[in-house]
ROTORLO-455544 format. One record per residue (C-alpha): residue number from 1; z, x, y; residue in three letters. Coordinates in nm, 4 decimals. Layout:
BEGIN
<guza><seq>NUM</seq><pz>Z</pz><px>X</px><py>Y</py><type>ala</type></guza>
...
END
This chain:
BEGIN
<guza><seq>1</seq><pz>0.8915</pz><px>-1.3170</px><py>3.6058</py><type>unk</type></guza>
<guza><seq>2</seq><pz>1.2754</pz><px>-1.3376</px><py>3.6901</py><type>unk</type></guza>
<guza><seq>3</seq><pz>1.3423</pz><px>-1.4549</px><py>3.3287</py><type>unk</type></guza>
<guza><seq>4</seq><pz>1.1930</pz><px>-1.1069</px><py>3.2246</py><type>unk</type></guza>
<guza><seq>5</seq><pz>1.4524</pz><px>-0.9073</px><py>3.4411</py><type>unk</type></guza>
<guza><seq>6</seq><pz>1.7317</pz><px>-1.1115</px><py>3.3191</py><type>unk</type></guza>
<guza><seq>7</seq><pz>1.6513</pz><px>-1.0798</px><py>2.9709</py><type>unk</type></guza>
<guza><seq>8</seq><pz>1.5972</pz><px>-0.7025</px><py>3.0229</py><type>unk</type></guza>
<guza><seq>9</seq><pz>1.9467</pz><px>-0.6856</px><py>3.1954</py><type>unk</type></guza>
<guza><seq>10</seq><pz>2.0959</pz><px>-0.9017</px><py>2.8838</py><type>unk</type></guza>
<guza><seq>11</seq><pz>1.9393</pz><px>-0.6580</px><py>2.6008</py><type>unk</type></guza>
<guza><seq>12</seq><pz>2.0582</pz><px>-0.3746</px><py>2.8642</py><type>unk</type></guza>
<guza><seq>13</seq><pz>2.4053</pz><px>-0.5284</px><py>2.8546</py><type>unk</type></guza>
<guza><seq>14</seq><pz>2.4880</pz><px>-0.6051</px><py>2.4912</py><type>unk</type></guza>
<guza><seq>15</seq><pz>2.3166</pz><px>-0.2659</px><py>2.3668</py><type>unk</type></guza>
<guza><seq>16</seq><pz>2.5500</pz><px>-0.0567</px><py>2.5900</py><type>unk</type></guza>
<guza><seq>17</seq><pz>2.8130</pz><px>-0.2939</px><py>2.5038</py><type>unk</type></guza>
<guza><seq>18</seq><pz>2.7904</pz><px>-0.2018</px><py>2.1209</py><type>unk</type></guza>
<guza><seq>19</seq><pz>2.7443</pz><px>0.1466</px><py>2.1973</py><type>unk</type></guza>
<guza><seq>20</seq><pz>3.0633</pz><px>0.2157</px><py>2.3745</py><type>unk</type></guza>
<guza><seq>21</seq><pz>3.2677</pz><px>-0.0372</px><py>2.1260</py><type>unk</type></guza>
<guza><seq>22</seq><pz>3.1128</pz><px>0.2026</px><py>1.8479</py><type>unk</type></guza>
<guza><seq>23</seq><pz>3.4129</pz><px>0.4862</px><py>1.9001</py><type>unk</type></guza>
<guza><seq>24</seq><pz>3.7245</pz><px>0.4267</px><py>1.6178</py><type>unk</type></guza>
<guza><seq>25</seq><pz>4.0187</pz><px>0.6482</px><py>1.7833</py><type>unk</type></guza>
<guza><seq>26</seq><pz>4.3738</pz><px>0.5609</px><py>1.7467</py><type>unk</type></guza>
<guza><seq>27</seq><pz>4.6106</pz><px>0.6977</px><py>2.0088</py><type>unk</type></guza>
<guza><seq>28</seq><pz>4.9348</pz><px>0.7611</px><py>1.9514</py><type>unk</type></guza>
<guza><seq>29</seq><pz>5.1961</pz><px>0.8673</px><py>2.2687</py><type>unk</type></guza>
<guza><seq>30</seq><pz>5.4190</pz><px>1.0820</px><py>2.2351</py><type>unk</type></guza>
<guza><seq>31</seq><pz>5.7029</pz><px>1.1977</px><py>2.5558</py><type>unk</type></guza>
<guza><seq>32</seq><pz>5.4892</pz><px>1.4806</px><py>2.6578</py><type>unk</type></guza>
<guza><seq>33</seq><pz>5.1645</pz><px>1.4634</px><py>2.5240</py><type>unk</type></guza>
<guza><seq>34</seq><pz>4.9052</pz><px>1.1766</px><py>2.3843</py><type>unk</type></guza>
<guza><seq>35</seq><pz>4.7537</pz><px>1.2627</px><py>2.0254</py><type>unk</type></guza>
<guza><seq>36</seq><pz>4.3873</pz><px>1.1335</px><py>1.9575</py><type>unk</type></guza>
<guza><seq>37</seq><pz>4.3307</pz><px>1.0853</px><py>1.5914</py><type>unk</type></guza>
<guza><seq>38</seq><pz>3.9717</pz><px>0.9775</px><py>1.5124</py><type>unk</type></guza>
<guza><seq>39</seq><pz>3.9424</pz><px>0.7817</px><py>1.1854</py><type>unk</type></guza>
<guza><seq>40</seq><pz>3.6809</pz><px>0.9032</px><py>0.9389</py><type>unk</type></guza>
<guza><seq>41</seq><pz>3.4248</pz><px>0.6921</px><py>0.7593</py><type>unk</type></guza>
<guza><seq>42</seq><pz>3.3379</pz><px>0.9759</px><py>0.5434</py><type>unk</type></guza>
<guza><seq>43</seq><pz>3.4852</pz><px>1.2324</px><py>0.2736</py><type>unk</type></guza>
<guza><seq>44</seq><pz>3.5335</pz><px>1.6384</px><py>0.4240</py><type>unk</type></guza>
<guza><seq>45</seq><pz>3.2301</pz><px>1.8442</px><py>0.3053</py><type>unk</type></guza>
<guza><seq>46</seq><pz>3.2421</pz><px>1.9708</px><py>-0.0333</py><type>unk</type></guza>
<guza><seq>47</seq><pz>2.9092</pz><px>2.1307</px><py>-0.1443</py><type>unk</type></guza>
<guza><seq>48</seq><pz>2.9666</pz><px>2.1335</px><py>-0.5206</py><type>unk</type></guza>
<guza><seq>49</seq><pz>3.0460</pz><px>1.7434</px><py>-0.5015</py><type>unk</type></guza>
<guza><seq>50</seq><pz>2.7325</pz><px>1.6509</px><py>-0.6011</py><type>unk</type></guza>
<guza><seq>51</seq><pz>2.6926</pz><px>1.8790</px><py>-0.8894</py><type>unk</type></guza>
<guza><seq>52</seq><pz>3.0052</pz><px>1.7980</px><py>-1.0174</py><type>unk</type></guza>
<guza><seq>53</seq><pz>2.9544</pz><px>1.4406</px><py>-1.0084</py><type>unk</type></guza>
<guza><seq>54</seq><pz>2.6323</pz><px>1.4802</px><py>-1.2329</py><type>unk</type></guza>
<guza><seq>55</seq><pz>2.7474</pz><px>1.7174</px><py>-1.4513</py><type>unk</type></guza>
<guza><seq>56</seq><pz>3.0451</pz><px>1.4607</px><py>-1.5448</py><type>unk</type></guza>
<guza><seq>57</seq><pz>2.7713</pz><px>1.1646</px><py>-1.5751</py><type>unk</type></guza>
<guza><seq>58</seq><pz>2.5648</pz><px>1.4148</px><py>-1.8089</py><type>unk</type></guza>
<guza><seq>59</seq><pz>2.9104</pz><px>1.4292</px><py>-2.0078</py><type>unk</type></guza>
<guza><seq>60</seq><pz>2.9753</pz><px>1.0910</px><py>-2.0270</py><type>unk</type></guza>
<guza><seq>61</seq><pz>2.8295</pz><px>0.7898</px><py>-1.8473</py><type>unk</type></guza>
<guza><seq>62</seq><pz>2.9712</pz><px>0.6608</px><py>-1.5850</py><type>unk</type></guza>
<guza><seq>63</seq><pz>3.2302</pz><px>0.9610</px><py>-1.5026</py><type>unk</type></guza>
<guza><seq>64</seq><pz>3.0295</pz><px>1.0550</px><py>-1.1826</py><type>unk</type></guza>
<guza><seq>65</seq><pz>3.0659</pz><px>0.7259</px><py>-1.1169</py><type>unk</type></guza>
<guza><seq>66</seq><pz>3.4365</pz><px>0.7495</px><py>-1.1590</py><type>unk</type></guza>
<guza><seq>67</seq><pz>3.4745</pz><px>1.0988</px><py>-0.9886</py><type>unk</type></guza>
<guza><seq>68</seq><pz>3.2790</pz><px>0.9224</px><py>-0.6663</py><type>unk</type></guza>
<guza><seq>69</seq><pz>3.4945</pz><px>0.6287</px><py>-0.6577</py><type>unk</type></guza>
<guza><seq>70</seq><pz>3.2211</pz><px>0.3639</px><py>-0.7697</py><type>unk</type></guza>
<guza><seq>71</seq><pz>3.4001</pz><px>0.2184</px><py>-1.0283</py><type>unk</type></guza>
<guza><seq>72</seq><pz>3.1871</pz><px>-0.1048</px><py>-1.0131</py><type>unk</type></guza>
<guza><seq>73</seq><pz>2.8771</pz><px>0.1012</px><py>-1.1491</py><type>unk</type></guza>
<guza><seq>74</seq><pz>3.0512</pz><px>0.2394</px><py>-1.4654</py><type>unk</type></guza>
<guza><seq>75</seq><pz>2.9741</pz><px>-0.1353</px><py>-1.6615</py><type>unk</type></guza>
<guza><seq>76</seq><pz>2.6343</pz><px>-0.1584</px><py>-1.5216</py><type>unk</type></guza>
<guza><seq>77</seq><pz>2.5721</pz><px>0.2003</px><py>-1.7101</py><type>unk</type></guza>
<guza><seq>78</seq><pz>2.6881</pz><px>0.1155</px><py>-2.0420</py><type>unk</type></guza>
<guza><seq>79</seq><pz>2.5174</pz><px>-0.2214</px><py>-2.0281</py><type>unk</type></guza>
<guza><seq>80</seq><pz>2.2001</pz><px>-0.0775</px><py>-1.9409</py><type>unk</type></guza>
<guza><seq>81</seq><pz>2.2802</pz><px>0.2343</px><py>-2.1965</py><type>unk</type></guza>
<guza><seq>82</seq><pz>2.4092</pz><px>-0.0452</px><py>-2.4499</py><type>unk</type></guza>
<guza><seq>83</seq><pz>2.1161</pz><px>-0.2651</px><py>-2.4374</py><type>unk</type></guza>
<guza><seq>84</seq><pz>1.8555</pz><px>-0.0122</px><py>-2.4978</py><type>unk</type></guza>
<guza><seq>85</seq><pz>2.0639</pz><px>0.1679</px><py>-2.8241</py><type>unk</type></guza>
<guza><seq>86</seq><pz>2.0865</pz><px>-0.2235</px><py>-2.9069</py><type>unk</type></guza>
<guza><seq>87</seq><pz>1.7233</pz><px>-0.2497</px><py>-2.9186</py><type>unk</type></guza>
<guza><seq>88</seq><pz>1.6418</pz><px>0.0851</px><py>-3.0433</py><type>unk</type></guza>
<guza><seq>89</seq><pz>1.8796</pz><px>-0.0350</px><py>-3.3838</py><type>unk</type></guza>
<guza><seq>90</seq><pz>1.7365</pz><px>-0.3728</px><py>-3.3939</py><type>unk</type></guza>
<guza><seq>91</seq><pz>1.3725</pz><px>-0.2528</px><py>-3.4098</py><type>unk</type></guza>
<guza><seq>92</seq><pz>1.4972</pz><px>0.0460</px><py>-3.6770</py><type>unk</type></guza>
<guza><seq>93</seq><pz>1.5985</pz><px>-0.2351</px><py>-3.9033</py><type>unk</type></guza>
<guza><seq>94</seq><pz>1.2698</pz><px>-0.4378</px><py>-3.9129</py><type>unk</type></guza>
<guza><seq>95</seq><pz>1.0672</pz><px>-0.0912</px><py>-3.9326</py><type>unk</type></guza>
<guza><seq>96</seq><pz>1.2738</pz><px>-0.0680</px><py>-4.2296</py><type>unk</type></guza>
<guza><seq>97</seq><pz>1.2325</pz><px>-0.3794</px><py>-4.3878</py><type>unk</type></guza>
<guza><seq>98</seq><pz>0.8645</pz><px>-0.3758</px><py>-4.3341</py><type>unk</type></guza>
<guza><seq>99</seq><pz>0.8449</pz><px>-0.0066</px><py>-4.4609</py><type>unk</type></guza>
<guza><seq>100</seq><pz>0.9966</pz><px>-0.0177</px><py>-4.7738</py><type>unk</type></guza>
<guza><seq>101</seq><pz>0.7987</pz><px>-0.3726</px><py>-4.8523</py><type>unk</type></guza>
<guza><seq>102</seq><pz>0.4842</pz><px>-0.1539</px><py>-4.8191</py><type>unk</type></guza>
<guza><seq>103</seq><pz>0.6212</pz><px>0.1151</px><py>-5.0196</py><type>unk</type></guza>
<guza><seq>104</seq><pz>0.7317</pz><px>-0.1327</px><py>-5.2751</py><type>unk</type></guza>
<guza><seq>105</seq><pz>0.3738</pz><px>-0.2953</px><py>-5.2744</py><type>unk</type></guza>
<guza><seq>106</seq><pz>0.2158</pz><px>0.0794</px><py>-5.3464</py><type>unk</type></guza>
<guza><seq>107</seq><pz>0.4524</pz><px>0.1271</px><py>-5.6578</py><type>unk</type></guza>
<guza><seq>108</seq><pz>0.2411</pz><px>-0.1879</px><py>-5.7677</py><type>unk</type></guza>
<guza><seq>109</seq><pz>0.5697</pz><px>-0.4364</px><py>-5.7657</py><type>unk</type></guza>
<guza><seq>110</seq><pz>0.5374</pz><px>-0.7787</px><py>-5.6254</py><type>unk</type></guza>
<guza><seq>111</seq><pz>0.8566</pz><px>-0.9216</px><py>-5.5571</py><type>unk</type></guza>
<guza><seq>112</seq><pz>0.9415</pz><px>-0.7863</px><py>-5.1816</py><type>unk</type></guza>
<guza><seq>113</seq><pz>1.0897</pz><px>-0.9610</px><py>-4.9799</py><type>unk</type></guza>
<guza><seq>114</seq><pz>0.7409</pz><px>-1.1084</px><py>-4.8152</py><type>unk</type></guza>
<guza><seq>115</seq><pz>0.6456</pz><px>-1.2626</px><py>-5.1203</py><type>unk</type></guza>
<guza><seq>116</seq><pz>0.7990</pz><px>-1.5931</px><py>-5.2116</py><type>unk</type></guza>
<guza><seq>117</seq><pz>0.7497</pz><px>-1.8143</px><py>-5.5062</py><type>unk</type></guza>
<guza><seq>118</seq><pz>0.4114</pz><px>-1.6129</px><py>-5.5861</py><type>unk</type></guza>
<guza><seq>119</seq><pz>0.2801</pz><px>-1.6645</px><py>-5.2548</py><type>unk</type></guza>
<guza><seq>120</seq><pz>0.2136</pz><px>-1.3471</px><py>-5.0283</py><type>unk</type></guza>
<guza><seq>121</seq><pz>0.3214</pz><px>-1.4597</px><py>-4.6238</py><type>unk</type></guza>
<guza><seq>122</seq><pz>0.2222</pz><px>-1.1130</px><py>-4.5082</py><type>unk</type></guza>
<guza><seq>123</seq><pz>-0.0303</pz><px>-0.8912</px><py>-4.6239</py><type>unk</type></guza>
<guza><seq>124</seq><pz>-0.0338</pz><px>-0.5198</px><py>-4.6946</py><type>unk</type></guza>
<guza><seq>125</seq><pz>-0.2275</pz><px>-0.4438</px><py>-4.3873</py><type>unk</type></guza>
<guza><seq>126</seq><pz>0.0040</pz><px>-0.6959</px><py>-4.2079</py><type>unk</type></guza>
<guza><seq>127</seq><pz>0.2947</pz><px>-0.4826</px><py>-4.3226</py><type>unk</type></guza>
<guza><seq>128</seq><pz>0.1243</pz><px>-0.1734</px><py>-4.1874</py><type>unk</type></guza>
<guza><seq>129</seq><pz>0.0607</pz><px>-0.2840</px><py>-3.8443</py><type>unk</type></guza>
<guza><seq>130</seq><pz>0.4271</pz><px>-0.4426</px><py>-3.8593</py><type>unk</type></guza>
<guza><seq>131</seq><pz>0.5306</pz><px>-0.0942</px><py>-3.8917</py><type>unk</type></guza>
<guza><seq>132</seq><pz>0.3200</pz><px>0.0464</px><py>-3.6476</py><type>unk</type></guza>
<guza><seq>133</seq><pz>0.4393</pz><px>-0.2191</px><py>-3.3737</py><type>unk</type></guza>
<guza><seq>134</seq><pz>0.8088</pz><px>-0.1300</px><py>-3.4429</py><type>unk</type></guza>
<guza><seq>135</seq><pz>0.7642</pz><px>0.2006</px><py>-3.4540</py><type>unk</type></guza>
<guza><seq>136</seq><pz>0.6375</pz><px>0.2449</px><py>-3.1099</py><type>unk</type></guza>
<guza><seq>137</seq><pz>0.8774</pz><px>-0.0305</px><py>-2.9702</py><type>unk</type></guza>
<guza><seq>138</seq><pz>1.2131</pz><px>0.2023</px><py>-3.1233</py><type>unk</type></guza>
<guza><seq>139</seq><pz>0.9874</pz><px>0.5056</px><py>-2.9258</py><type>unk</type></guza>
<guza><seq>140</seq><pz>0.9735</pz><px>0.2669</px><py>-2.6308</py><type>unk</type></guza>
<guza><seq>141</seq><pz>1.3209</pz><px>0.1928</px><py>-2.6378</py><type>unk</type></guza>
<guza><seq>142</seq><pz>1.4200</pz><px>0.5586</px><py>-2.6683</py><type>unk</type></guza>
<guza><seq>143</seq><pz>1.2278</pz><px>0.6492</px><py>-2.3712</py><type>unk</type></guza>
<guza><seq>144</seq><pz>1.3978</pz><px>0.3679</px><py>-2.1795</py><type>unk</type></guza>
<guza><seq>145</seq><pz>1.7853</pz><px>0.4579</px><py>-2.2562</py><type>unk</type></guza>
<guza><seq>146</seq><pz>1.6674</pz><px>0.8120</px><py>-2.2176</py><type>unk</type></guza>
<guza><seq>147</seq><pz>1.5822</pz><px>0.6891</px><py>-1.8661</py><type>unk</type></guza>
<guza><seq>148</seq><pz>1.8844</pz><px>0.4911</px><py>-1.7885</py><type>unk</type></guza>
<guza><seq>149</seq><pz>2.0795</pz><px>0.7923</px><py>-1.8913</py><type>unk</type></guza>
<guza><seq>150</seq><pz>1.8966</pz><px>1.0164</px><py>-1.6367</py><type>unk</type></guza>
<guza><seq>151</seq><pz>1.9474</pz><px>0.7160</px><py>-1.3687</py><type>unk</type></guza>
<guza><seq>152</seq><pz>2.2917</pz><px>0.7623</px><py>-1.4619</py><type>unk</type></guza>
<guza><seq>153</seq><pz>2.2984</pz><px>1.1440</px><py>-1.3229</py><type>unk</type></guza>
<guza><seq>154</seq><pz>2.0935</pz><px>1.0843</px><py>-1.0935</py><type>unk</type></guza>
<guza><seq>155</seq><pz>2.2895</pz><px>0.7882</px><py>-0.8921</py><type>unk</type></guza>
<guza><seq>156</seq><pz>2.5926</pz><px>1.0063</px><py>-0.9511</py><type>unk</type></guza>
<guza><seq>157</seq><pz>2.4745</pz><px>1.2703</px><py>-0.7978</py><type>unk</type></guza>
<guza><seq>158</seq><pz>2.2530</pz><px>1.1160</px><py>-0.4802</py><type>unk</type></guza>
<guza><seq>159</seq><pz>2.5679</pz><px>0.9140</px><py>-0.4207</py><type>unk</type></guza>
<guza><seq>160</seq><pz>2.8359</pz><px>1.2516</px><py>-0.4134</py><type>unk</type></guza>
<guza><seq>161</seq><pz>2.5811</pz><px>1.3364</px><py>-0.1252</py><type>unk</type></guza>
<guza><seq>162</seq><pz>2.5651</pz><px>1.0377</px><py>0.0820</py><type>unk</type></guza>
<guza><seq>163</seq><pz>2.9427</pz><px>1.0170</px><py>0.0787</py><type>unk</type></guza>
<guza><seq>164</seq><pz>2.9400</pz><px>1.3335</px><py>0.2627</py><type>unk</type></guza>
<guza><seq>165</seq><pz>2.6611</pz><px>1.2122</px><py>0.5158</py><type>unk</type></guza>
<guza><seq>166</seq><pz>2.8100</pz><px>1.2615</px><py>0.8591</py><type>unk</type></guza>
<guza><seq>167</seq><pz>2.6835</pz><px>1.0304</px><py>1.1242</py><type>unk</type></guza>
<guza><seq>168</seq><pz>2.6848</pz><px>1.2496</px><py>1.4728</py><type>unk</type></guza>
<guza><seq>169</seq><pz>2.8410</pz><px>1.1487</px><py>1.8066</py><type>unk</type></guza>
<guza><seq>170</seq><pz>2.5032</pz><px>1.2589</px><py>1.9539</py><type>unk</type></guza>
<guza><seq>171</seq><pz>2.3276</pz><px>0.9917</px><py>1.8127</py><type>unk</type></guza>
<guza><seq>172</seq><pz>2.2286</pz><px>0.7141</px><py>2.0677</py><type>unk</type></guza>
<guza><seq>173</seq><pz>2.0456</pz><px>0.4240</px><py>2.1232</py><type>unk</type></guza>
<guza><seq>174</seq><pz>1.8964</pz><px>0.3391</px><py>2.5148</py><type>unk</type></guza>
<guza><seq>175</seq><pz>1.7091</pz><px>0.1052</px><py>2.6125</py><type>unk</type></guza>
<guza><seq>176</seq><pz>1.4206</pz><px>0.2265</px><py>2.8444</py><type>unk</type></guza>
<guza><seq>177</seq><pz>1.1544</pz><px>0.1420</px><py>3.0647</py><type>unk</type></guza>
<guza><seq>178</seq><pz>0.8118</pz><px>0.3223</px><py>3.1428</py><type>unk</type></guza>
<guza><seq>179</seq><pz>0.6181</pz><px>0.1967</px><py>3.4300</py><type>unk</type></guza>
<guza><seq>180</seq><pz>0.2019</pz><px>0.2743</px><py>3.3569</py><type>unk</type></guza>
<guza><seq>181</seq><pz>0.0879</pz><px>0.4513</px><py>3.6681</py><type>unk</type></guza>
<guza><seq>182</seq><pz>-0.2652</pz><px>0.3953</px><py>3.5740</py><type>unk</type></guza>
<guza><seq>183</seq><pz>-0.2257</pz><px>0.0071</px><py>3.5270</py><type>unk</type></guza>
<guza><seq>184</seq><pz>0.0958</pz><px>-0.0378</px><py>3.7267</py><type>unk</type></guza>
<guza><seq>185</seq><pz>0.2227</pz><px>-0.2974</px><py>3.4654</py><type>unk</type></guza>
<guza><seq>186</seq><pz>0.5569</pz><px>-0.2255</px><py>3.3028</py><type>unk</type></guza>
<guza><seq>187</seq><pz>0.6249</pz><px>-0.1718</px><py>2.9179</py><type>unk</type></guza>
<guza><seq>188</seq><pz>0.9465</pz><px>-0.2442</px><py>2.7554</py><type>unk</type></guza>
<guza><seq>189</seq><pz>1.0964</pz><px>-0.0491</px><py>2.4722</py><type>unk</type></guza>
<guza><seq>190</seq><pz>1.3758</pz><px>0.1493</px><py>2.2832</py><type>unk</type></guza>
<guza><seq>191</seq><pz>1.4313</pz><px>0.4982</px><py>2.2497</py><type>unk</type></guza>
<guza><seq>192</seq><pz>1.6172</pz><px>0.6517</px><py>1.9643</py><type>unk</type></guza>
<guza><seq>193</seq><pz>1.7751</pz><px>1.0029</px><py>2.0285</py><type>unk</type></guza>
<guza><seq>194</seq><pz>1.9263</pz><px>1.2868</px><py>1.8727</py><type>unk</type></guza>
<guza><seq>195</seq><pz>2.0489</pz><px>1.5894</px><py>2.0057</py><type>unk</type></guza>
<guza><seq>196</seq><pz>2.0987</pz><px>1.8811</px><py>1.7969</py><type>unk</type></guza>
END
């Protein structure tokens, strides 16, 4: 029972202790009067931040980015915008190479590129499900950059808010504890408040 109050007055102790070391103020004395300077974690409030920031990422990727001092985030972008072009291209060229072996096999030649020595390795209906399966992996692609590229705005923009996000002074954090009258045991808890 006495381990419960001690532990009680422990958690008691070290949460009060971290909210009172929680303040960031520099003094600085002067001969007459004493200056408090509080340090900031966060930028002044500028509402058209965020739409700035994403209208420079629509521009060109990664300038939000830039513009919100993330500079760490521009590669990630380009590699993400990079690899999907990539495999948008790649797929282009084998829907091409498949495509024009059909359309050479419906002039009546026989000497594409899938014919060797005589000897067919993929059929006509091979070639048109070939082209089929690229077709909707260069749409699949498209639809992924296209996605990446809205990321890009979006991350720009979310982020131009949240370096604006203000953490209050009236935020704190007490421990508490409630006392049932019906059962007349004790519960331990937290409370969170915020005054407005």
């Amino acid at each position: 029972m006495n381990l419960k109050y001690l532990f009680t007055a422990f958690v008691f102790f070290m949460v009060t202790t971290l909210v009172v070391a929680q303040k960031d103020t520099l003094q600085i004395k002067t001969n007459q009067e004493t200056l408090v300077e509080t340090k900031k974690d966060y930028k002044e409030y500028d509402p058209l931040a965020p739409a700035k920031a994403a209208f420079y990422s629509a521009v060109l990727p990664g300038l939000g980015q830039a513009y919100n001092g993330k500079y760490w985030k521009i590669p990630i972008a380009y590699v993400g915008l990079g690899i999907g072009i990539g495999i948008y291209l790649d797929n282009d060229k084998k829907y091409d190479r498949y495509r024009d072996a059909y359309k050479s096999r419906l002039a009546g030649f026989e000497n594409d590129e899938f014919i060797v020595d005589g000897v067919v390795q993929v059929s006509t209906p091979g070639l048109i499900r070939a082209q089929k399966a690229y077709q909707r992996n260069k749409e699949i692609s498209l639809l992924v950059t296209a996605g990446i590229y809205i990321l890009n705005i979006i991350d720009a923009n979310v982020d131009a808010h949240l370096q604006q996000f203000n953490v209050s002074e009236d935020l704190s954090f007490k421990p508490a504890v409630n006392f049932d009258e019906f059962s007349g045991k004790t519960r331990y808890g937290m409370s969170l408040n915020f005054n407005f």
